[in-house]
C-alpha positions in Angstrom: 0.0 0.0 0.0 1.6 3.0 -1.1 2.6 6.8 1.1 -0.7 8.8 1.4 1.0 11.2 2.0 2.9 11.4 -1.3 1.8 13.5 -4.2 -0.2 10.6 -5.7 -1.8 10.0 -2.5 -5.4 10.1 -1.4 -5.2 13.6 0.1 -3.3 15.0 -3.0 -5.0 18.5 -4.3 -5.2 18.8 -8.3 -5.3 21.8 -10.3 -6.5 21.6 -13.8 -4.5 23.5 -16.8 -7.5 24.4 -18.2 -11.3 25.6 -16.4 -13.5 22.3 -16.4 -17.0 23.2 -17.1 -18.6 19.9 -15.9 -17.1 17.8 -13.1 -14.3 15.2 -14.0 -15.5 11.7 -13.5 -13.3 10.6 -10.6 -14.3 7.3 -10.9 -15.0 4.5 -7.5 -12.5 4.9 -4.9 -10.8 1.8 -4.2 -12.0 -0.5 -1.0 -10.0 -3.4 0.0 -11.2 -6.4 1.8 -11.9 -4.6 5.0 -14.9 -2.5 3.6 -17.0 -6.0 3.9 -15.5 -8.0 6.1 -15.4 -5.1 9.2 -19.2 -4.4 8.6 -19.9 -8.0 8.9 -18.2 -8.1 12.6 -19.3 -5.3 14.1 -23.1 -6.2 12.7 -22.7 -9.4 14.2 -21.3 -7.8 17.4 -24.5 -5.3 17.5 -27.0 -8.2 17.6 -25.5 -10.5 19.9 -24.5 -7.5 22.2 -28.0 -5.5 21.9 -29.9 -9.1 22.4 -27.6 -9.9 25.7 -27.6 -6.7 27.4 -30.9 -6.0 27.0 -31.9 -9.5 28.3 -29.4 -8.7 31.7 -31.7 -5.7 31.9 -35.2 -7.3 31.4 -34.5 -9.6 34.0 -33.2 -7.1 36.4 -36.3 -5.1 35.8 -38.2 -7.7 36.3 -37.6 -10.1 39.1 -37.3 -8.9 42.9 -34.8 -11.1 43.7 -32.3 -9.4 41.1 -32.8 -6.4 42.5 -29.5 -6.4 44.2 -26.8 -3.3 44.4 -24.0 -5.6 42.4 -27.2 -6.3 39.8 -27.5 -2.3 39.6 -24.1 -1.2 38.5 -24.1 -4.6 36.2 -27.3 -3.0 34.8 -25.3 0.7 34.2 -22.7 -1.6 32.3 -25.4 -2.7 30.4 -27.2 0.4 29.2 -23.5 1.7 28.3 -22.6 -1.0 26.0 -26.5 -0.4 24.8 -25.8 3.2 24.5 -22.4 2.2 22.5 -24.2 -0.3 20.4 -26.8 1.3 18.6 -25.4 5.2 18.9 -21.5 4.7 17.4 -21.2 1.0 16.1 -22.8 1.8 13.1 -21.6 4.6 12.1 -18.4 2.9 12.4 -19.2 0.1 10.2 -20.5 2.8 7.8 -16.7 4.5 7.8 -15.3 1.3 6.6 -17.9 1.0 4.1 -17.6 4.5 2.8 -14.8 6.9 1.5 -17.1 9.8 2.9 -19.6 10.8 5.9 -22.7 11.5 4.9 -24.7 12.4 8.1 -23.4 15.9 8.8 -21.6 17.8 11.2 -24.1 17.1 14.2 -24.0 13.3 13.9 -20.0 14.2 13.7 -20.0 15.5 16.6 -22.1 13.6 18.2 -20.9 9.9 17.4 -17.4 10.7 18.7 -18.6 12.9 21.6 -20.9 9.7 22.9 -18.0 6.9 22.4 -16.2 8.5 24.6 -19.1 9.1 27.1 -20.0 5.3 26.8 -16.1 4.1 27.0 -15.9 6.3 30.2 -18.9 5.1 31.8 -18.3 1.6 31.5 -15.0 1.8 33.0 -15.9 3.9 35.9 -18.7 1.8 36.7 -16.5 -1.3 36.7 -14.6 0.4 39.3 -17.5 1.7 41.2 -18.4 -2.0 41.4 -15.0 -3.5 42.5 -15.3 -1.0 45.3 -19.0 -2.6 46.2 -17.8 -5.8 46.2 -15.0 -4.5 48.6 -17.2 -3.0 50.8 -19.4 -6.4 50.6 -17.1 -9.0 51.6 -14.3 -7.1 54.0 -16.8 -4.8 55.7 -20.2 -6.5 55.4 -21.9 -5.3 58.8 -20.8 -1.9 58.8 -22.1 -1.7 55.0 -25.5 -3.3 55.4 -27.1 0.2 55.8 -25.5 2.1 53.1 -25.0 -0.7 50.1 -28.6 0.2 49.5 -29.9 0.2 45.2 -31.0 3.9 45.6 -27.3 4.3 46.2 -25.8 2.5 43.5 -28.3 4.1 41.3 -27.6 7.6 42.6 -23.8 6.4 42.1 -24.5 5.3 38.2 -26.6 8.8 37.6 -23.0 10.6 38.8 -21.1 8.5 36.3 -22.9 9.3 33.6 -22.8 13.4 34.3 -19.2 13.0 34.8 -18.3 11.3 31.9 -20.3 13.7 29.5 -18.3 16.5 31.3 -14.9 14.4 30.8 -15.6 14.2 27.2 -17.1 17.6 26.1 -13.3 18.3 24.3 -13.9 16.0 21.5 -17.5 17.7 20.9 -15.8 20.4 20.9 -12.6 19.7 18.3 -14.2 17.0 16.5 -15.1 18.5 13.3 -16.1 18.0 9.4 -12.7 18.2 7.4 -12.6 18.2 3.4 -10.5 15.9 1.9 -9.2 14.6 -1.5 -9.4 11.1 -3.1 -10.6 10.1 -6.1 -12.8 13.4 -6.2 -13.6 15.5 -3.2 -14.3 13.8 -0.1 -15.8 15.0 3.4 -13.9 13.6 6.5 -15.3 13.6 10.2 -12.5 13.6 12.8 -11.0 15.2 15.6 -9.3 19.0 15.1 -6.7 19.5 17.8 -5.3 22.9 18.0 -1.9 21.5 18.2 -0.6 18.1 18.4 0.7 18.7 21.6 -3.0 19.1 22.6 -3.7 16.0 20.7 -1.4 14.5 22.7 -2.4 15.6 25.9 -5.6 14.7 25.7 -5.3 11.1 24.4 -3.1 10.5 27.5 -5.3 12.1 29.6 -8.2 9.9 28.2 -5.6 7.1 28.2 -5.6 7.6 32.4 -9.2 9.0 32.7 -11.0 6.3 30.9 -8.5 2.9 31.3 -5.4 3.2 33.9 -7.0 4.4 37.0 -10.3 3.1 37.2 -8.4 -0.6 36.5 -5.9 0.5 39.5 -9.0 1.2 41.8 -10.2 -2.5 40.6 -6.7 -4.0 40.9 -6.6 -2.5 44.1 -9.9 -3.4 45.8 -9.4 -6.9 44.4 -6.1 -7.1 46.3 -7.5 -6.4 49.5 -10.8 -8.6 48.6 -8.3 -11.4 48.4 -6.2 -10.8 51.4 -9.5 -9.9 53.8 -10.5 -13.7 52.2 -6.8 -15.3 53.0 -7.7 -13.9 56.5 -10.9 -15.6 56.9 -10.1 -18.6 56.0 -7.0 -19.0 58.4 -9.3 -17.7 61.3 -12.2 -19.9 60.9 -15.7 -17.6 61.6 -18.5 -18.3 63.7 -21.4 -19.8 62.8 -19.6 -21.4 60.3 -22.3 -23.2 58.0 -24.6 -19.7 57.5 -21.7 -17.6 57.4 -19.5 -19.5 54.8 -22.4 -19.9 53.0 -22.8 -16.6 52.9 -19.1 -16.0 52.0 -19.1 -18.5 49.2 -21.8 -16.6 47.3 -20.0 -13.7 47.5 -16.9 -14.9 46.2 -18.7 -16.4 43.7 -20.5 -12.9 42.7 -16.7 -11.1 43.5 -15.3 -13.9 40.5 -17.9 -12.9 38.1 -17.3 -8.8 38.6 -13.0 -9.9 38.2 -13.7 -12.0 35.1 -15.7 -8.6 33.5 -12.6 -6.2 34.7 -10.3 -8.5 33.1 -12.0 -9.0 30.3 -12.6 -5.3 29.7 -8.8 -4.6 30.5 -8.2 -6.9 28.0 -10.3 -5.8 25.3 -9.2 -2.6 25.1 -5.2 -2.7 25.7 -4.7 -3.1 22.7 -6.4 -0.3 20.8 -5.3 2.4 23.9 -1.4 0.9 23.1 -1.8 1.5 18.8 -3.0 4.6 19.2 -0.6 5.8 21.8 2.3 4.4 19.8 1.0 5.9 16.5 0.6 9.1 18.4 4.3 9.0 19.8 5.5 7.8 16.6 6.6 5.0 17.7 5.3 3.1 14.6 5.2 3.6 11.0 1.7 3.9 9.6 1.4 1.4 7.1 -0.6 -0.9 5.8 0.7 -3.8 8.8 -0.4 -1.2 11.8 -3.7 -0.2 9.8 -4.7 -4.2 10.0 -3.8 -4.0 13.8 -5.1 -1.2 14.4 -8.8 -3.0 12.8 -8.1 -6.1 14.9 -7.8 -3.7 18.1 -11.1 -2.0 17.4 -13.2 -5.3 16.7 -11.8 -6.7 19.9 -12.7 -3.3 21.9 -16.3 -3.8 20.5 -16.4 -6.9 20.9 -16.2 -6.2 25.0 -20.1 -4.6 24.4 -21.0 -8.2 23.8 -18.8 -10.7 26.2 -20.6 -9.4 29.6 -23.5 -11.1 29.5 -22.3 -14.3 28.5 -19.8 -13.9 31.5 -23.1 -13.6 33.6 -24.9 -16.4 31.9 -22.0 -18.5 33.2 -20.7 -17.1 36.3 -23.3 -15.9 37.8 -26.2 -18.7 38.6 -29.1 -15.7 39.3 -28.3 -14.5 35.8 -28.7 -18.1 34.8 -31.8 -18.8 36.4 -33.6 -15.6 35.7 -32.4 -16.3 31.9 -34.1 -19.4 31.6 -36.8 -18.5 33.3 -37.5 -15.3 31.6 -37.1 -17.2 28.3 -37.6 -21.0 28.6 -37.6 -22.0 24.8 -34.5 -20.3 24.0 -32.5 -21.2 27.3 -33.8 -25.3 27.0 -33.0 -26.8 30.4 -31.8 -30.3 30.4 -34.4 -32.6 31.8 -33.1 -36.2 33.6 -35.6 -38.7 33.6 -35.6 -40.7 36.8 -38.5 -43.2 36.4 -39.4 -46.0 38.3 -39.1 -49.8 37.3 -42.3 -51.2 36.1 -42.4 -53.8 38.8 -41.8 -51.1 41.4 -45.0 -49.1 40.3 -48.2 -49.8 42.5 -50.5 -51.9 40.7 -47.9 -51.6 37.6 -47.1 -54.8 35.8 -42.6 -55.1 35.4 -40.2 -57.8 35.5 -40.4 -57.8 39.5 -44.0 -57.3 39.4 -44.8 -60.8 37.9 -46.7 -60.4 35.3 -45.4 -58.2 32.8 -42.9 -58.8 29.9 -40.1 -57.0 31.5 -36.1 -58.1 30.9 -35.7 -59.0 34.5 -32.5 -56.2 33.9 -34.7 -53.4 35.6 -32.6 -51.5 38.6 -34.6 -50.1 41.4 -33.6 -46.6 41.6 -33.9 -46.3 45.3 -33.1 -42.4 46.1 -36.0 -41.2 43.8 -39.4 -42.8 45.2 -41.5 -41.1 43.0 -42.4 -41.6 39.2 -41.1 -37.8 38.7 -39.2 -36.3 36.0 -36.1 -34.2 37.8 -34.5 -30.9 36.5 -30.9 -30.9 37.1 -31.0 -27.9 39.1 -33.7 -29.9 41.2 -31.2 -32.8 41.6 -28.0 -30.7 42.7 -28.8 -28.1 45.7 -27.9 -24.4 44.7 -25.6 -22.5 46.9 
């Protein structure tokens, strides 16, 4: 793939010899592979993210027991990556899709200005919740009064306003810019005043929006573990209720580490290109523009991985899911039924009378012709 920013280059100004009465016929600006396949993911990502969020939210909404403070912030994840989904995705594909925006400069402004309002708000709330789940486990008496939903929910509400007043600089210097390739083209991107500005502000989001919210999370985890280390080398009191109650919320604690990790994950690798391409630390060819696509589907991608982290970590999520939507969550049925001979009045191999194999087993912890769930066979915790 060749400079752009030689004189052939996509961004290279002409100027005819002679006035052109009519416009030249530029012809179709090339697209390479990435103008389908890209599309394809992040359509793909949009309905498997918009159908599991809004599921985690349904069943919130809908079931008392779920109504729990953890359940709250996981429900502000949800609306973000919601929010992320349907507002910026799209417009995204369209950009690989297209030479040119079409939607003007308010949708400019506007799709920029909420992906970073949705980035910010998801990782703030993840560290909101790490700190819950600290308060939960090391000081659970002292918190039982303030862990409270109106709380979290007032907490959530605070995220949001910050994070639309952490990201009013790129409404404010993201702007429609007119370009050149294969005939004129119309670019929306962000304007800095300066690159040092540029600069500034992408570390800035870099630590705003990534590095210290995960250091609050790494943090709070660290001390979840070590308050857990302590426990269990000083065995509590009322030992069967309490480490009951201590196993759930380890359990709950895993799930909320699994999402942090996952989301630190995700986006590492898109925060470190576009540092590095900022610093010049890498060249900007072809090689670091297929990174660079890899890095955003993964970051997307996050929008979509939390719910089936609750679907399998966390057994409320489970069990709402299924029972909010049987037919599409099918639950394995075991059928434990008893020998013919052992029914009463029944006619079996041990019964005498019927035309049974003799190979019948009397299956003597189930005394009833009953057929068993798993989850009715093996006691929840």
């Amino acid at each position: 793939m060749g400079d752009y920013n030689s004189s052939g280059g996509p961004w290279a100004a002409t100027e005819p010899d002679e006035p052109v009465t009519a416009a030249p016929d530029w012809g179709d600006p090339p697209l390479g592979p990435e103008a389908t396949a890209v599309p394809i993911v992040f359509a793909l990502i949009c309905v498997v993210g918009l159908a599991g969020n809004l599921l985690v939210i349904y069943v919130v909404w809908k079931y008392e027991r779920m109504k729990s403070v953890t359940n709250y912030y996981i429900v502000n994840l949800a609306v973000a990556d919601v929010a992320f989904l349907l507002c910026c995705v799209p417009f995204s594909a369209a950009g690989f899709a297209t030479t040119s925006w079409h939607y003007g400069l308010f949708m400019c402004k506007f799709v920029f200005y909420f992906m970073q309002v949705t980035t910010m708000a998801t990782c703030l709330t993840l560290a909101a919740l790490s700190i819950d789940r600290y308060v939960a486990i090391v000081h659970p008496v002292s918190s039982i009064d303030r862990r409270t939903p109106a709380l979290a929910m007032a907490i959530s509400g605070c995220i949001w306003i910050g994070s639309f007043l952490l990201s009013v600089p790129v409404a404010i210097y993201t702007q429609l810019v007119e370009g050149f390739w294969y005939g004129p083209q119309v670019y929306c991107q962000e304007q800095w005043p300066s690159p040092q500005a540029e600069l500034g502000y992408n570390i800035y989001t870099i630590l705003i929006s990534y590095v210290i919210p995960l250091l609050i999370s790494a943090t709070s985890h660290t001390l979840i573990v070590c308050s857990l280390y302590k426990n269990s080398v000083q065995p509590l009191q009322n030992q069967q209720n309490e480490q009951q109650a201590l196993r759930k919320k380890k359990k709950v604690t895993r799930m909320v580490a699994v999402v942090v990790i996952l989301f630190a994950a995700c986006w590492l690798p898109n925060h470190l290109i576009n540092l590095c391409s900022q610093l010049k630390v890498v060249h900007l060819g072809y090689e670091v523009y297929c990174m660079k696509i890899a890095a955003l589907c993964l970051s997307y991608a996050n929008s979509a991985a939390n719910p089936f982290v609750y679907g399998f970590m966390g057994q409320n999520f489970r069990k709402s899911f299924k029972k909010a939507f049987p037919r599409c969550f099918h639950q394995n049925r075991v059928a434990v039924m008893m020998p013919d001979g052992a029914r009463a009045g029944g006619s079996g191999s041990r019964g005498g009378t019927g035309s049974g194999n003799g190979n019948n087993v009397n299956l003597k912890p189930f005394v009833q012709n009953k057929v068993y769930t798993v989850e009715e066979r093996i006691p929840t915790v």
